[in-house]
N, C-alpha and C positions, 0 to 999 in steps of 0.2 A: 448273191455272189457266192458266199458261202456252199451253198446247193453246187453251184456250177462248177466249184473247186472240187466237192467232194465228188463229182461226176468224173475227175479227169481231168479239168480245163487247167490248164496253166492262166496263171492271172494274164499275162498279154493276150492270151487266146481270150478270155473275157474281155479285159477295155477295148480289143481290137471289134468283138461282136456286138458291146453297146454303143461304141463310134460310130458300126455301119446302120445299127438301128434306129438310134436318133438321126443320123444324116440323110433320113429318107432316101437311100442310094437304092442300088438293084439290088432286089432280096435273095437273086440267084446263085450273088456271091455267098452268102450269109446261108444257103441251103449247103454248099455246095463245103465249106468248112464245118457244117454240121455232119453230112454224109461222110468226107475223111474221117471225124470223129469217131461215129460209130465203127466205122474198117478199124480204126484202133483199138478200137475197147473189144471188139470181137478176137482182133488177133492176140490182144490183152488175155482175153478169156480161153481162149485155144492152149495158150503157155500155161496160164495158172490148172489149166485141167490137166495137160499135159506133167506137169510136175504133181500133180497128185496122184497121179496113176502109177506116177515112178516110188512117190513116197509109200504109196501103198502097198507097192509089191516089197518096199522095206524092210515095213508093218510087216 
């Protein structure tokens, strides 16, 4: 859990993903909140470059 916190996850994002994975549910759902994640952490990553480029020209 830890891991997945430091990944990003909000803890409800975590018990909502071990809920669906012990429930034997449809794992399409469970891909498909993984795929939103990574759109975030990308556009996460896009801003944090972004603010370094500007820091830099600071520098």
């Amino acid at each position: 859990m830890r891991q997945a916190k430091e990944l990003g996850f909000t803890l409800a994002e975590i018990r909502e993903l071990l809920e669906l994975s012990f429930a034997n549910s449809d794992y399409s759902h469970i891909h498909q909140r993984a795929e939103n994640k990574i759109r975030d952490i990308e556009n996460k990553i896009r801003s944090l470059q972004q603010m370094k480029r500007s820091l830099r020209k600071i520098v």
